[in-house]
C-alpha positions in Angstrom: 0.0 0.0 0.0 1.4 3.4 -1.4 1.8 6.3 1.2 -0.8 7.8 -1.0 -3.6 5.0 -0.7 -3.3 4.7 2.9 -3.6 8.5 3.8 -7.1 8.0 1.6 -7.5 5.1 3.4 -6.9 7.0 6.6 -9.2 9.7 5.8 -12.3 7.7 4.7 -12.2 6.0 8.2 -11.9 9.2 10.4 -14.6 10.8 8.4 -16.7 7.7 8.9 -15.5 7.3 13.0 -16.5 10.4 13.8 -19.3 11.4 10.5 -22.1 10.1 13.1 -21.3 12.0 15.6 -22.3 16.1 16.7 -19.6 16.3 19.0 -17.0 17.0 17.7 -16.7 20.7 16.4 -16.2 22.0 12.7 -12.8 23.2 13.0 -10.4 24.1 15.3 -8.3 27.1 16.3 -4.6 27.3 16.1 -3.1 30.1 18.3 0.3 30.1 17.0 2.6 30.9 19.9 1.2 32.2 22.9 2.6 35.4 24.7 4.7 36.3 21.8 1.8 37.5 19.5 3.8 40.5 18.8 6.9 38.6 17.6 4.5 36.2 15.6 6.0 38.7 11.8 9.6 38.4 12.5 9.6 34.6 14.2 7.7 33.6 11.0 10.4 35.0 8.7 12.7 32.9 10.5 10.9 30.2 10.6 10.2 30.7 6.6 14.3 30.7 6.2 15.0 27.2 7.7 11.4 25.7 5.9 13.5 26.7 2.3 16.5 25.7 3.7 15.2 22.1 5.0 13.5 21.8 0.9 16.1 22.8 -0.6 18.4 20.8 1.0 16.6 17.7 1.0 15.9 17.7 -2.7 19.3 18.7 -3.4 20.5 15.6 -1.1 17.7 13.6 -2.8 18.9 14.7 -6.4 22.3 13.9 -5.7 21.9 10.4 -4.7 19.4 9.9 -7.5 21.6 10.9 -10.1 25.1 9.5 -9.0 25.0 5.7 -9.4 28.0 5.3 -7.1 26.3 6.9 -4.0 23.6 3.6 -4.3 25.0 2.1 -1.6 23.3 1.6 2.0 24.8 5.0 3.5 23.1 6.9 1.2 19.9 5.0 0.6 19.2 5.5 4.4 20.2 9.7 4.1 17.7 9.7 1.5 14.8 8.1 2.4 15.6 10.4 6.3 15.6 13.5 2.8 11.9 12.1 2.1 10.8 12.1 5.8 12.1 15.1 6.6 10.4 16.7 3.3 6.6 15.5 4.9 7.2 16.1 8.6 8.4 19.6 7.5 5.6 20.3 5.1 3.0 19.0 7.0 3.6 21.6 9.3 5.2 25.1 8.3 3.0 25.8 5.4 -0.4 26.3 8.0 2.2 27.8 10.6 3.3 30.4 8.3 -0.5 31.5 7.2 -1.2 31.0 11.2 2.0 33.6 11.8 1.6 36.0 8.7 -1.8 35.9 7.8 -3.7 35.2 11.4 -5.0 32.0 9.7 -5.9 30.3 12.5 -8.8 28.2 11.7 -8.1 24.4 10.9 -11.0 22.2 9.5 -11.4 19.2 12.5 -10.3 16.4 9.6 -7.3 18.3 8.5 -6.5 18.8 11.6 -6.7 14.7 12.6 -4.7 14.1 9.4 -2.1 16.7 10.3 -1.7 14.7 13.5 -1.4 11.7 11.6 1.4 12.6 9.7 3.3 14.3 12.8 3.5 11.5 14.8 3.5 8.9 12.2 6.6 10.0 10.3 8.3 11.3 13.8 8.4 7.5 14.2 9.3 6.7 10.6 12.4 9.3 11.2 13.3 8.1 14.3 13.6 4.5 12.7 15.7 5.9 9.7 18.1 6.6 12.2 17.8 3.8 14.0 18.7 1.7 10.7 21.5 4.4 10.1 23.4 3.4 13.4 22.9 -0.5 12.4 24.6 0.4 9.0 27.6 2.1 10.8 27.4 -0.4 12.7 28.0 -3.4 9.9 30.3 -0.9 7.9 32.6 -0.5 10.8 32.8 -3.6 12.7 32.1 -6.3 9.6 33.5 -4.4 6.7 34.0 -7.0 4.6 30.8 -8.0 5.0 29.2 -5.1 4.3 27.9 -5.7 1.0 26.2 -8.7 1.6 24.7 -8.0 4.8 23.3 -4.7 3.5 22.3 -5.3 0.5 19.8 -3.0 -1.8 17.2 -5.6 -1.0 18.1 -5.6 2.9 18.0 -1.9 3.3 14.4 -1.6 0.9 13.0 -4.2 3.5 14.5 -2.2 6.5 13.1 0.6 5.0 9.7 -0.9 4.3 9.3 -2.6 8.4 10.1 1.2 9.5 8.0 2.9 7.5 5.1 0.5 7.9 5.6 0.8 11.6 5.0 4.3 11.9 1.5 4.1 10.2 0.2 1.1 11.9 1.6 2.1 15.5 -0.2 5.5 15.1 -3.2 5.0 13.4 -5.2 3.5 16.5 -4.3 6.6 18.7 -5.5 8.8 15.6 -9.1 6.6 15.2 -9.4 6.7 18.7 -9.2 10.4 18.7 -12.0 11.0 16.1 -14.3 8.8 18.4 -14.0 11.1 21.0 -16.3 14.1 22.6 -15.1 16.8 22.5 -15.6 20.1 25.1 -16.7 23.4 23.4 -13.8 24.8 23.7 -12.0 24.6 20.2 -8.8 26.6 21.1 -4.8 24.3 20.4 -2.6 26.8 21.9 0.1 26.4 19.9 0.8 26.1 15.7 -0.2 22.6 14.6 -2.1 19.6 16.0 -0.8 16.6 17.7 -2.3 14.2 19.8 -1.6 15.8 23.5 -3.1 18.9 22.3 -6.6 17.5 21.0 -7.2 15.0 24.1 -6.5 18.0 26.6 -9.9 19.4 24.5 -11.7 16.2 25.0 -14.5 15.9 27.2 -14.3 12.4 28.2 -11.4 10.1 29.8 -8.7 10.1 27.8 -6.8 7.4 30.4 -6.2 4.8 27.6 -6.0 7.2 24.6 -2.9 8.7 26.8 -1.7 5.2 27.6 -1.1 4.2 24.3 0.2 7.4 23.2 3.0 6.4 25.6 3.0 2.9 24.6 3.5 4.1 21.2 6.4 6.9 22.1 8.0 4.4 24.4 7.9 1.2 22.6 9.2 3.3 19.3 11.8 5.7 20.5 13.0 3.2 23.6 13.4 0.7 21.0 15.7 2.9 18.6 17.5 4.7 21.2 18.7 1.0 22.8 19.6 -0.6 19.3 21.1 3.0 18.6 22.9 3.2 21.8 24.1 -0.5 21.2 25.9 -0.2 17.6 27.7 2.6 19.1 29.3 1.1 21.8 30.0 -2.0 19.4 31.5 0.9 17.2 33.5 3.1 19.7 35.0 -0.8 21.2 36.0 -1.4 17.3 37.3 1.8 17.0 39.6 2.3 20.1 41.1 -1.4 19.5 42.1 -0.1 16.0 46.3 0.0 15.9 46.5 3.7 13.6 45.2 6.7 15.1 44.6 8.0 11.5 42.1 5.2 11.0 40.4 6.0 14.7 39.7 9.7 13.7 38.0 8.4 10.1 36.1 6.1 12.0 34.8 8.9 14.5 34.3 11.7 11.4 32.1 8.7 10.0 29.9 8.8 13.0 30.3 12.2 13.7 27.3 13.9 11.5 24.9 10.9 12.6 25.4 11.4 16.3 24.8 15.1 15.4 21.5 14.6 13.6 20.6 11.6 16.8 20.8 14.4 19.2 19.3 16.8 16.8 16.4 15.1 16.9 15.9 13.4 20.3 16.6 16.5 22.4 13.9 18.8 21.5 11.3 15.4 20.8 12.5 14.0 24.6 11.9 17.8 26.0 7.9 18.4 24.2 6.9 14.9 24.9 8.1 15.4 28.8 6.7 18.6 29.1 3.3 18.0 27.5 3.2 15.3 30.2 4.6 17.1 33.2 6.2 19.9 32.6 3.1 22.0 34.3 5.8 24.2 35.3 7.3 25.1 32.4 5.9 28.3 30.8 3.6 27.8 27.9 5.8 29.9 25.4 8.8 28.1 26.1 7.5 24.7 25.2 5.4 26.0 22.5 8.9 27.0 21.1 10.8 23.9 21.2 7.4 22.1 19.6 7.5 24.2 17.1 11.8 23.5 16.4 11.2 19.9 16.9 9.6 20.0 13.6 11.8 22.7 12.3 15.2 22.2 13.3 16.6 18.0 12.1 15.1 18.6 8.8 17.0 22.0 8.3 20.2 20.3 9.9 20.2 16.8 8.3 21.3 17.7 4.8 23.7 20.5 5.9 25.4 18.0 8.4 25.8 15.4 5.9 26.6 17.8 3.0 29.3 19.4 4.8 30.4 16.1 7.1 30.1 13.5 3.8 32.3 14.1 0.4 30.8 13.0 -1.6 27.9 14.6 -0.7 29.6 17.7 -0.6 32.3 17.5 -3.7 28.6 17.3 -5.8 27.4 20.4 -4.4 30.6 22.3 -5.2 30.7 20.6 -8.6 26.7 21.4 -9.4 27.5 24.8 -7.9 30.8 26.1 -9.6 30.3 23.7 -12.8 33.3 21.9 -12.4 35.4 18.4 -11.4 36.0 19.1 -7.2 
């Protein structure tokens, strides 16, 4: 089943869960960022700058590998289908938060906003696999290299790709389903710039208990999972590496790690600090956490293809030779 077919798939059901029912409301209303209304031109300009940056770089990473047959090899396949989930995350997002920002577009239809939800969490999971396979292929290139090739091969890393992929939709469909099934208050106000599945049951006027317990099954049994198997093929790495006899071939070892570890942390700092504080950061103040929601989204697909085109050669040599029109 294409991405395609299942997000028609997807949308036929909500609108049939919750087409019976009165209610839930029309639409909802996105507030943007809370306390810094003021602010809301100039942070959208920003905002705006890394959304072209994290499209442009993508596609550019994505053209690259696309065009140059050598760069076919597991590495790259993995950076470019992170390039594809980076593209959706991004631009299921920024396009409403810029009209929310510039224009005071605040009004989101109640199935867009499900939908938007959907693809949120789903391919948050879907990246957070990427990665996860990422660190496995270090892993193998490292400690087996010889192996390599036939461990990973183009089939291996399609069917990788395929079980991570698969597992974001079917781990967050349920919590999305149940969602649409749900009363909700008459209160129709998401204080902050998207929708995402703490937001919409905080508006629900029923108990949520099991809708929140398997939104933590899902965010615990996905990222715990990665994060261990991650955390695993780096120490198998960094005990490869520091029993290696040259220290020239210690340092290429680390610089191969280097820009994954930086897109890892990238990603899982600001994801760890919203999902904790949507939980039980009552404390924190509103604007803060609305903030790092909104760079979660923002800031690994603006960093990803800058880290690798700057940290990877070959990568980077086909920029420079795309950009100046010659051999690097």
């Amino acid at each position: 089943m294409t991405i395609l077919s299942y997000f028609s798939f997807f949308r036929i059901l909500t609108m049939s869960a919750s087409g019976n029912r009165s209610s839930h409301p029309m639409s909802f209303i996105l507030l943007g960022i809370p306390g810094l209304e003021n602010s809301h031109f100039g942070i959208a300009f920003l905002f705006c700058v890394m959304y072209v940056v994290a499209v442009v770089g993508n596609i550019t990473i994505l053209h690259i590998i696309r065009t140059d047959h050598t760069l076919h090899e597991p590495m790259y396949l993995f950076l470019a289908m992170l390039a594809v989930t980076d593209l959706v995350l991004s631009s299921s997002t920024q396009p409403k938060m810029l009209a929310i920002l510039w224009f005071h577009a605040h009004k989101i239809e109640y199935h867009a906003c499900l939908i938007q939800m959907f693809f949120i969490h789903a391919f948050s999971s879907v990246e957070s696999g990427v990665l996860m396979a990422m660190a496995l292929d270090r892993y193998v290139a490292i400690c087996f290299p010889l192996r390599h090739s036939s461990i990973l091969t183009p089939s291996a890393v399609g069917k990788l790709g395929a079980v991570v992929m698969m597992r974001g939709l079917l781990w967050v469909s349920p919590f999305c389903f149940m969602v649409s099934r749900m009363p909700f208050c008459p209160s129709q106000i998401i204080p902050q710039s998207y929708c995402e599945h703490m937001a919409l049951l905080k508006l629900v006027c029923a108990d949520t208990r099991v809708n929140r317990a398997y939104g933590l099954f899902v965010a615990f049994s996905v990222v715990g999972f990665d994060m261990i198997v991650i955390s695993i093929s780096y120490a198998m790495i960094l005990r490869t590496v520091l029993g290696l006899p040259a220290g020239e071939a210690r340092l290429k070892a680390f610089g191969t790690c280097a820009s994954h570890v930086c897109v890892i942390l990238a990603l899982y700092i600001p994801a760890l600090f919203t999902f904790l504080t949507h939980r039980f950061g009552h404390r924190v103040p509103r604007v803060v956490h609305v903030m790092f929601a909104n760079l979660y989204l923002l800031v690994p697909p603006m960093l990803n293809p800058i880290i690798y085109g700057v940290r990877t050669k070959q990568i980077r040599d086909r920029v420079i030779q795309g950009c100046c029109g010659k051999d690097p």
